[in-house]
N, C-alpha and C positions, 0 to 999 in steps of 0.2 A: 365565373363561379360565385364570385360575391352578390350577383343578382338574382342568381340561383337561390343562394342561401338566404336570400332576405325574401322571398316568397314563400322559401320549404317555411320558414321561421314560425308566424304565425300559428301554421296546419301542427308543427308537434309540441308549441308552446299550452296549444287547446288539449293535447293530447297529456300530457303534464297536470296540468290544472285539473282535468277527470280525475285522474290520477292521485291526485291530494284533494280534491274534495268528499272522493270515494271512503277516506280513509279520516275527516274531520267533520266535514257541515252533515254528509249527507253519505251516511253509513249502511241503515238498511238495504238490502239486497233488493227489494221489491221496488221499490222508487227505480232504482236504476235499470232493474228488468222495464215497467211500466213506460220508461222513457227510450228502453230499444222499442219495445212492440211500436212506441206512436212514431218512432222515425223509420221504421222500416213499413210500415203499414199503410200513414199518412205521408208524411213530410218530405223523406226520401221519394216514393212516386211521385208526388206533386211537383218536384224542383224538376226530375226528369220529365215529364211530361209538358211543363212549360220551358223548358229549356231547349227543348227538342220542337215544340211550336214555333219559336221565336227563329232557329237556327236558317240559317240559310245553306244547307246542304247542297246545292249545284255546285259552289267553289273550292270544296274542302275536297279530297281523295276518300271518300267513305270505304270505298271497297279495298281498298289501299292500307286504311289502318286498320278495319276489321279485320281486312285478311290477315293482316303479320302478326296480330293479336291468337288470333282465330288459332294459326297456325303453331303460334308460338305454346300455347297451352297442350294443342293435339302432342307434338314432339316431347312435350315437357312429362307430359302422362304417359307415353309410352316410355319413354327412358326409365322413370319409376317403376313401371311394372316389371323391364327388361334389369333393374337391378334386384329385383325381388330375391333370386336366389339367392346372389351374393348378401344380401343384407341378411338372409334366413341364416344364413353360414356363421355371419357376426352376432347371433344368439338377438336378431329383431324379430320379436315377433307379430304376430298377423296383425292385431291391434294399433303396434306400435308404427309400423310400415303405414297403415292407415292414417295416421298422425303424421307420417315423411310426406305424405302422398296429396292428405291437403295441404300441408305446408309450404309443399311445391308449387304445386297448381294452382289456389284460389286464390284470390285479391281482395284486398280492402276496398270496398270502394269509396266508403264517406272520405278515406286519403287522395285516393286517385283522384275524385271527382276534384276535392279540393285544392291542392297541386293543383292539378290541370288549370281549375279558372283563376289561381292567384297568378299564375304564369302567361297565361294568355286569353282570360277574359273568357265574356261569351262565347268566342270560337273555341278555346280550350274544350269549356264543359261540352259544346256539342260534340266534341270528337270526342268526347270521353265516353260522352252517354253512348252514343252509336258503338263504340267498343263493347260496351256493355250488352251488345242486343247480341255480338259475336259471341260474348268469353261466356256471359252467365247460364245459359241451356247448358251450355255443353260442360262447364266444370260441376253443377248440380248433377247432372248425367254419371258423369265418370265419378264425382265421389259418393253418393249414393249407391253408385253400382260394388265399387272396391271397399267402403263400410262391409254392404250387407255379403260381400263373395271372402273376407279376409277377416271381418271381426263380428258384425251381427251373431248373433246366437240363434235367432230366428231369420231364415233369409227370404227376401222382400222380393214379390212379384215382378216382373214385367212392368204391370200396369200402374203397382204401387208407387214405382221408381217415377212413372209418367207420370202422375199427380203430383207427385214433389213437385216435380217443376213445373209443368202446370201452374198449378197454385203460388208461387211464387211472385209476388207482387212487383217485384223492380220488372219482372220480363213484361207483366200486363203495361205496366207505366212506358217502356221503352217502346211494344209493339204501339198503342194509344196514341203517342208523342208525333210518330214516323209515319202513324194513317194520317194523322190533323196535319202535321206537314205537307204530307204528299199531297193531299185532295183539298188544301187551302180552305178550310172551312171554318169562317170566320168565328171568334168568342168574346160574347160578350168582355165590355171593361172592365163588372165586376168580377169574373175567372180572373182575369190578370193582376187585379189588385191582391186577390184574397192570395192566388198563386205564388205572386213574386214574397209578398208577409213571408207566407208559410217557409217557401223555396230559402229564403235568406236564414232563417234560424236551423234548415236542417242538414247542414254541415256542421252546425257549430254543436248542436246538441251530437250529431252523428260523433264527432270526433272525442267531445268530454266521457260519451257515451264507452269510446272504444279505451280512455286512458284508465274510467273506471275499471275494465275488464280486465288493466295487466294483473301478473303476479310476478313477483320479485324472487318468492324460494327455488333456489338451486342457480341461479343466473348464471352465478361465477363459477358452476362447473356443467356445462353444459355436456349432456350425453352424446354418444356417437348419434342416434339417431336425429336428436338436436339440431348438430352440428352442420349432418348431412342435410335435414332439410335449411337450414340456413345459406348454406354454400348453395344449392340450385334453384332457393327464388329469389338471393339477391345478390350474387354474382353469374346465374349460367341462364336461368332466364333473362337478364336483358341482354345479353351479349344475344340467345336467339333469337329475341323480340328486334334486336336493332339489325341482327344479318337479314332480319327477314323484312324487315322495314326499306331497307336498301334495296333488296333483290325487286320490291316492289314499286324503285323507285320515290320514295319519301326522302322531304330533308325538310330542315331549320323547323317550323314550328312542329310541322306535322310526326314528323322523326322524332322529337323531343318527348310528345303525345305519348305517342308508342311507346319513349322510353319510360317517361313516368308510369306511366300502367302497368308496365312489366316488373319495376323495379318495386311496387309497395309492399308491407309486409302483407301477410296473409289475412283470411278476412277474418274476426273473431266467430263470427255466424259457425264458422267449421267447430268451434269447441261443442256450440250445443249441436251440432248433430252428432259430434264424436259418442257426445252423453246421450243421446236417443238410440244410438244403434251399437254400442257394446267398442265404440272405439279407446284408444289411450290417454282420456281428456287430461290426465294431470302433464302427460309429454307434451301434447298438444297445446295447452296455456302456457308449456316455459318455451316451445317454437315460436307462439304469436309475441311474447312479449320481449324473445330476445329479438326476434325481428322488427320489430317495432323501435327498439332501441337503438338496432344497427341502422336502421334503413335512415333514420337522422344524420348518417356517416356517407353511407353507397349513392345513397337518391341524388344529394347535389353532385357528388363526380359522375355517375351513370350521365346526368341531365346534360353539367356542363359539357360534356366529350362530345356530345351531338348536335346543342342549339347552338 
């Protein structure tokens, strides 16, 4: 445990410090949008895509931790959906279930990624990244779909849904990463230098990035719907993440892998789609940010029970 917690340390001490810089040095709103778009745009692809270069993929279980990843989301999304009446019953409505729905299912990933390599280095992040080729299509898919079918006002095509993701730059950086592995095609020194720069700082801005994002109003009385999404992404998903990690065969590092990804809060990304398509952005920033606060409690026991 105490090893555990001296690598989570770092990852939410960064998440802090956003947190109170958000709020002293560096207050305008636009700086800190300006610094999601260049880590989600630039820096994010780039660490993934040399990270997944460098990985040596023949020794790790790939199909292994994508799949219980994979899986773990598929089951998590349908249970949401199959609670749907019952939460309609408890006066949630379609907005707000939107809000249960990515709080469930989506993941942080500047956490996850980070966790993973503080814990186990370059092989960490490549299981991490390769997770990410599994979880990210498919939870863009499903919460785009349950936005525009439950809270949208305007409901979104087929094909529009397919753009979303599409467009979505960690899935190009992730496919990019996994062809230049496969087919060994050598890169110049200067990629690797400029990469590793770039790749080193976008965690760190990733993370300040995410503590600028909390909000604090309402913490201490969290809503039913709140509560609910807290209870199944950071106690009932990794209990599924790690049943199914098992079933697939996984232990010690790779097991642990799986558990950290499963156990992060939610991604903040979900607030600004809640706000694009008619979801319950203000329930949605007290889900990210109470999970964020818990997950500094559940992440090291989740971890320790399995490495």
């Amino acid at each position: 445990m105490a090893v555990v917690i001296a690598a989570l340390l770092p990852v939410f001490l960064l998440i802090v410090l956003g947190f109170i810089l958000k709020r002293t040095l560096i207050r305008p709103e636009t700086q800190w949008h300006g610094l999601e778009r260049l880590t989600y745009y630039v820096l994010f692809p780039v660490l993934l895509v040399q990270t997944l270069v460098k990985a040596d993929l023949s020794k790790v279980p790939v199909a292994g931790v994508g799949g219980a990843l994979l899986l773990s989301v598929l089951l998590m999304s349908l249970l949401c959906l199959a609670l749907r009446p019952l939460l309609a019953r408890a006066s949630v409505d379609g907005p707000a279930f939107t809000s249960i729905f990515q709080g469930a299912t989506r993941w942080q990933t500047y956490v996850a990624l980070a966790v993973s390599g503080s814990l186990f280095g370059d092989l960490g992040l490549a299981l991490a990244s390769v997770a990410m080729v599994a979880i990210i299509p498919l939870v863009n898919v499903f919460s785009v779909s349950v936005l525009a079918h439950y809270a949208s006002p305007e409901k979104r095509s087929v094909g529009s849904i397919v753009m979303t993701v599409v467009c979505n730059p960690l899935i190009w950086a992730c496919a990019i990463g996994l062809a230049l592995n496969v087919t060994h095609i050598p890169l110049p020194k200067l990629w690797h230098e400029v990469a590793d720069a770039l790749g080193r700082s976008s965690l760190a801005i990733g993370l300040l990035v995410t503590g600028a994002g909390l909000h604090l109003e309402g913490i201490f009385r969290p809503s039913l719907a709140a509560s609910v999404a807290l209870f199944l992404k950071l106690v009932l998903m990794p209990v599924i993440a790690v049943a199914l990690g098992v079933w697939f065969g996984l232990s010690g590092s790779n097991l642990a892998i799986v558990t950290a990804c499963a156990a992060v809060p939610t991604s903040s990304s979900a607030y600004v789609l809640a706000r694009q398509m008619g979801g319950d952005a203000p329930l949605l920033a007290q889900i990210i940010t109470l999970q964020t606060i818990l997950a500094a409690i559940t992440m090291p026991i989740a971890i320790a029970l399995v490495a």
